[in-house]
N, C-alpha and C positions, 0 to 999 in steps of 0.2 A: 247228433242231429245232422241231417242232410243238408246241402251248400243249395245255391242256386246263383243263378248268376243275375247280377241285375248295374244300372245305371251308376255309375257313384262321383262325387264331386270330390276331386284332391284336395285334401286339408281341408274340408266344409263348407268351401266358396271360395269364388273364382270366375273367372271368364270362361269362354264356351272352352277355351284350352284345358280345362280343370273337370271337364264332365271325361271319363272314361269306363269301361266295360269292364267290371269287376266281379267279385264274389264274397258273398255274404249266408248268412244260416238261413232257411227257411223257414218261412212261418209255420209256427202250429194255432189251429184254432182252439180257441176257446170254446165253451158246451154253445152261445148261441151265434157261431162265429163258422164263417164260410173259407175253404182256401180256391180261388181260381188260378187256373192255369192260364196265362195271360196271351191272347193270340197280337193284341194291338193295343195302343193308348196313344190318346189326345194328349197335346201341347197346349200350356196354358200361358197367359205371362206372369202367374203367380209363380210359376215355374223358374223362370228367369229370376223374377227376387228373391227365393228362396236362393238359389243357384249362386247369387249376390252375395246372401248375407243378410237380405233384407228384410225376409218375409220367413221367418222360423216357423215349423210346424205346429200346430196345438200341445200342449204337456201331451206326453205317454204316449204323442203318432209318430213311429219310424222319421226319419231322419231322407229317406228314397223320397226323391221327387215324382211327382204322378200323383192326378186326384181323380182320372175317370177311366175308363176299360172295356173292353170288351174279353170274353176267353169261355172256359170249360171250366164247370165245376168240380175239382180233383180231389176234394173232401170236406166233410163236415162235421160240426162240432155234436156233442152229445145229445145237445139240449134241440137241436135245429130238426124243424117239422115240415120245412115248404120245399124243402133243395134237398135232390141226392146226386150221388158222380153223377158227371157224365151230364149234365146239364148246362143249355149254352144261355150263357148269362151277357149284361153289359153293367157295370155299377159306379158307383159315385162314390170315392173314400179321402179321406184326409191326408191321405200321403201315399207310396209304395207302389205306384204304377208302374213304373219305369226297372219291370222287373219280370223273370218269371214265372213268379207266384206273387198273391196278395193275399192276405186272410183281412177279412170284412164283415162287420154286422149282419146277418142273414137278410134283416130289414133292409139293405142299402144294396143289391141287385135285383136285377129288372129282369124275366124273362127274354131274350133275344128273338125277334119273330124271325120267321126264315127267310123273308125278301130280304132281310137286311146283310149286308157283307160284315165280315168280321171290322174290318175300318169304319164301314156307314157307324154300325154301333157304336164304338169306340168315343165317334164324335159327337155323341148325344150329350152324356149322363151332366155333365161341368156346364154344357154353353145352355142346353135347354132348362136345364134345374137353376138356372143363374137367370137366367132372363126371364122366365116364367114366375118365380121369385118376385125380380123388379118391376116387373110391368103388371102382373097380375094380384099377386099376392100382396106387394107391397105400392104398387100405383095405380092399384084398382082400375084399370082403366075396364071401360064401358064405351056399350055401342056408339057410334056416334058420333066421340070425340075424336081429340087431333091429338098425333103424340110424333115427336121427335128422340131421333135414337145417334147418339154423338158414336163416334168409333164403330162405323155401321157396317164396315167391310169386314169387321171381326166376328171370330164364329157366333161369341153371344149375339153381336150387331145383328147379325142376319137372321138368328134366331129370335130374335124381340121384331126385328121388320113382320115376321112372318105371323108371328103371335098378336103382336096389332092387329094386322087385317084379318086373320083368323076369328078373334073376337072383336069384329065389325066396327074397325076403327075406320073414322072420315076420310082423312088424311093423315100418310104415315113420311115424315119428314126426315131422309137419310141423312146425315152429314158426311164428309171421308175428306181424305187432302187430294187426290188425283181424280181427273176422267175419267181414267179406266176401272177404278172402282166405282165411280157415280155410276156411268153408263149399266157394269153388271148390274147394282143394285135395283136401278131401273127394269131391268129389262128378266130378274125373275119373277116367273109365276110366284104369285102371292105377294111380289117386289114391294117396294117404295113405291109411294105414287108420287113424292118431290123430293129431288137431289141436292145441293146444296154444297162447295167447294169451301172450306172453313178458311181456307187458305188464301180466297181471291174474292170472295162473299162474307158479307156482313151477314151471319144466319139469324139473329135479330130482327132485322129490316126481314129476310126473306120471308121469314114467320109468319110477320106483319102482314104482306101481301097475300101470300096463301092463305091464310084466315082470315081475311076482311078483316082484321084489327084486335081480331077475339084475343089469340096466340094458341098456344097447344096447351092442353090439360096434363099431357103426362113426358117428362123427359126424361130420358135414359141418359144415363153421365158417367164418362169412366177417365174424362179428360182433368176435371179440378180447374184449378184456379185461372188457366186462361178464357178458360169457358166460364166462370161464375158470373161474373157482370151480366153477359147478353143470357143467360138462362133464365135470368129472372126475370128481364124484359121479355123474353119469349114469354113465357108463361101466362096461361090465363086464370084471372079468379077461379079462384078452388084449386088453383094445378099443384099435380104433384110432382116432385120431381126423388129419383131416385140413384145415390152415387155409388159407384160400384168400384171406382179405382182414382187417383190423383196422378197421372199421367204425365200431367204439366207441371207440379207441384202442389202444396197444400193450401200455403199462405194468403189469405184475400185481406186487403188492407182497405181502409177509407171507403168503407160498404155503406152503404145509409141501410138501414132495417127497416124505413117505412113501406117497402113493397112487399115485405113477409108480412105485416101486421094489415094493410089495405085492401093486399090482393090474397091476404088467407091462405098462403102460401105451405104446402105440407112439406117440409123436405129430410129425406131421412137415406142414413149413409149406411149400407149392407155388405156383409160378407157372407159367405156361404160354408164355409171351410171351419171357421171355429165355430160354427151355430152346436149345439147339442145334439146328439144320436136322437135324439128322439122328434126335435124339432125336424131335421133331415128326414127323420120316418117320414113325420106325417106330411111332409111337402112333396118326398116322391110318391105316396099314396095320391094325394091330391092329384099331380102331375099324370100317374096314370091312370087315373079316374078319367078326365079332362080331355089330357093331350096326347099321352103316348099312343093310343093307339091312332093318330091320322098322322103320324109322321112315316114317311116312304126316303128311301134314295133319293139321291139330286134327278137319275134318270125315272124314277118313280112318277106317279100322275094322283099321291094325296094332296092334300088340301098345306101338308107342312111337309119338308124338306131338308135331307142333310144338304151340305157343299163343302166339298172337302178340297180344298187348295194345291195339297202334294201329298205324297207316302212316301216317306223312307223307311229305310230297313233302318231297326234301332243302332248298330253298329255305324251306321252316319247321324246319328243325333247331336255332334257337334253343328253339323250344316244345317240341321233343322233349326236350332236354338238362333243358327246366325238369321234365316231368310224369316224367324219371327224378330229377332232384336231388329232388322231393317226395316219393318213395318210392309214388307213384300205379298205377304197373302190376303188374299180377298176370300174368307170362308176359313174353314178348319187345317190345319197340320196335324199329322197322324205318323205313329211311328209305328211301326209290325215290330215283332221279337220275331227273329229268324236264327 
């Protein structure tokens, strides 16, 4: 069997010192099983816990860190009807980004349109199938209402700001810790229409004022427990709220439960990663029914948007892993195989 080179962690986990540029056997597909040639992949922080120790792949997915991509189709399995070589794809898989080759479900790549850059694509498949997910699929949100999106300078964050106002939300309420990520998120098309400093604002109270008292119908959460107290005061009857990550940690102590049970509170905690192939089918069918096709480049003028932070060549993937562990990007990090 043929080598390839790809990302690998020393001894299975470890700090950014422990990621180096190794080699490993190449995928073979299975009969309905795709292999891409991988031109670019997105950084995620599931990446980082995996990376840890913390966040272990689903049974029977590779051990290579990487769950989205962009690249060239460079084979196909027996059984596979919709992809031949030589097709430019972007997908969404369980593990094995960070490599280059990846074999994946046929179902779980996306055509590539041609406006888009090997990196725009790259940045899609993980932030937009994750937020779209939370906010539509799972927080129903609808015309109208008001929703709050916590970690908003993050690729999903940007990507739920954009999907609110896309499906004709009121007021779409950013949070971030700095200025300079308030300011951007302000200031894109499709942006936040209110900002919010978590770090020097009470976003409870701020809620409160933007809404004349209602609160927001749907919050995005990827922060946990320092954030749970004021979510639920945000929150308006009926709201829903959906958790995506524990950031702060897990633990909430001394909660009263009378504002779940008064204010009808929906609240439901989601992964993307261990769902089932087939649940992933039919959410990226949905997605590009829906959404994919109005999404454009950051320089682009659709109605939705990549933003992509920085590009390194994979070979510096140490320093990419650092400027995401320090919380420094506003939008996407993107690694090329060169």
């Amino acid at each position: 069997m043929s080598r390839m080179r790809a990302i690998l962690v020393r001894n299975g986990a470890g700090g950014v010192e422990s990621l180096y540029l190794g080699e490993v056997q190449k995928p073979v597909p299975s009969a309905e099983e795709v292999v891409v040639k991988i031109k670019a992949f997105g950084l995620n922080r599931m990446d980082i816990s995996q990376r840890q120790g913390k966040y272990p792949p689903p049974h029977g997915v590779t051990d290579i860190l990487g769950v989205e991509f962009s690249g060239v189709v460079a084979e196909v399995g027996s059984g596979v009807t919709q992809w031949t070589a030589g097709d430019e794809v972007l997908g969404l898989a369980g593990g094995g980004a960070y490599a280059e080759f990846i074999k994946i479900p046929e179902t779980h790549v996306i055509r590539k349109p041609s406006h888009l850059s090997w990196t725009e694509a790259a940045s899609i498949p993980e932030n937009w199938l994750t937020a779209f997910q939370a906010l539509v699929v799972i927080g129903q949100v609808k015309e109208k209402e008001d929703v709050m999106v916590h970690a908003a300078a993050s690729g999903v964050g940007v990507s739920a700001i954009q999907l609110a106002r896309f499906y004709g939300a009121n007021h779409v309420i950013a949070t971030a810790s700095t200025k300079e990520k308030l300011d951007l998120l302000l200031s894109l098309p499709g942006g936040a229409t209110h900002a919010v400093n978590y770090k020097t604002q009470d976003f409870a109270e701020e809620v409160k004022k933007i809404t004349l008292g209602k609160g927001v119908d749907v919050v995005i959460d990827f922060v946990g427990q320092s954030h749970w107290e004021k979510n639920i005061t945000s929150l308006a009857t009926d709201g829903r709220m959906t958790i995506l990550s524990l950031l702060s940690g897990a633990d909430v102590s001394n909660f009263s439960l009378i504002p779940l049970l008064y204010k009808r509170l929906h609240i439901e905690g989601s992964t993307l990663r261990a769902r089932s192939v087939q649940y992933q089918t039919d959410l990226i069918n949905r997605f590009k029914t829906d959404v994919f096709d109005h999404i454009t480049g950051g320089s682009g003028n659709g109605r939705l948007r990549t933003y992509i932070h920085k590009v390194y060549p994979w070979t510096d993937i140490q320093d990419a892993h650092k400027e995401m562990e320090e919380n420094k990007n506003s939008g996407k990090i993107i690694a090329e195989v060169v």
